[in-house]
N, C-alpha and C positions, 0 to 999 in steps of 0.2 A: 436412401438413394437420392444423388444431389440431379437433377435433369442439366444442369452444366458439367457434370463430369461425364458426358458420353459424349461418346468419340464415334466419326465412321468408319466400320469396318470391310462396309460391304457396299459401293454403287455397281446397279445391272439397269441394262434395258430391258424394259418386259413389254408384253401386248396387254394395255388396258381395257374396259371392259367394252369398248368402243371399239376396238382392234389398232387402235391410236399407238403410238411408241410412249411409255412413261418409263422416270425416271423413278425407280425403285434404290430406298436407302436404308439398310442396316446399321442401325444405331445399339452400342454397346454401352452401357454401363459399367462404373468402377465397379459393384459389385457382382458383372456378367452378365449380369438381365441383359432380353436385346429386346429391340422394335424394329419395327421397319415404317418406311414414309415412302409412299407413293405421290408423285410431283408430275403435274401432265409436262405437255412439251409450254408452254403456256405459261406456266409457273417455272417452269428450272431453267428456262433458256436466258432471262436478265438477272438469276439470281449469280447460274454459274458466272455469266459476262462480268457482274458488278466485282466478282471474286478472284477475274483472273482465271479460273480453270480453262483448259484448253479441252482436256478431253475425261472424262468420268472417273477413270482410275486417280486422276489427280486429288478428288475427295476423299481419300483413304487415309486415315488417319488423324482430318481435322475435325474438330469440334462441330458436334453438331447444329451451332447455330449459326454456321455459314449459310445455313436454310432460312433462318430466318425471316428473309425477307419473301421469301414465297410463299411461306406458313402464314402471312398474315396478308399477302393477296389472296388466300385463298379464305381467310375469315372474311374479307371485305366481297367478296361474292356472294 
């Protein structure tokens, strides 16, 4: 399993353990495996910006390292 062959199949808003709004992402693998990534508002709101998304459902179907850049503010924390 390649971690650049998963794609998103699934953005939701959910209530974080804060009761905060996050951006919850299901990520699919060519082989089916899935995962998901939890993104505060913090982290997904300049990632979606820098991408052009306007609203959540528009992640559906791109490659999951459209994230990328959040995944790695959130190592730098």
């Amino acid at each position: 399993m390649r971690a650049d062959d998963a794609r998103i199949t699934e953005a939701v808003i959910a209530a974080g353990h804060d009761g905060r709004a996050e951006l919850v992402v299901e990520l699919t693998y060519a082989n089916g495996a899935t995962s998901r990534v939890r993104l505060d508002e913090e982290m997904a709101e300049p990632v979606l910006a820098a991408a052009g998304i306007a609203c959540i459902e528009d992640l559906v179907g791109r490659r999951w390292d459209i994230l990328a850049g959040a995944l790695d503010l959130d190592i730098e924390r």
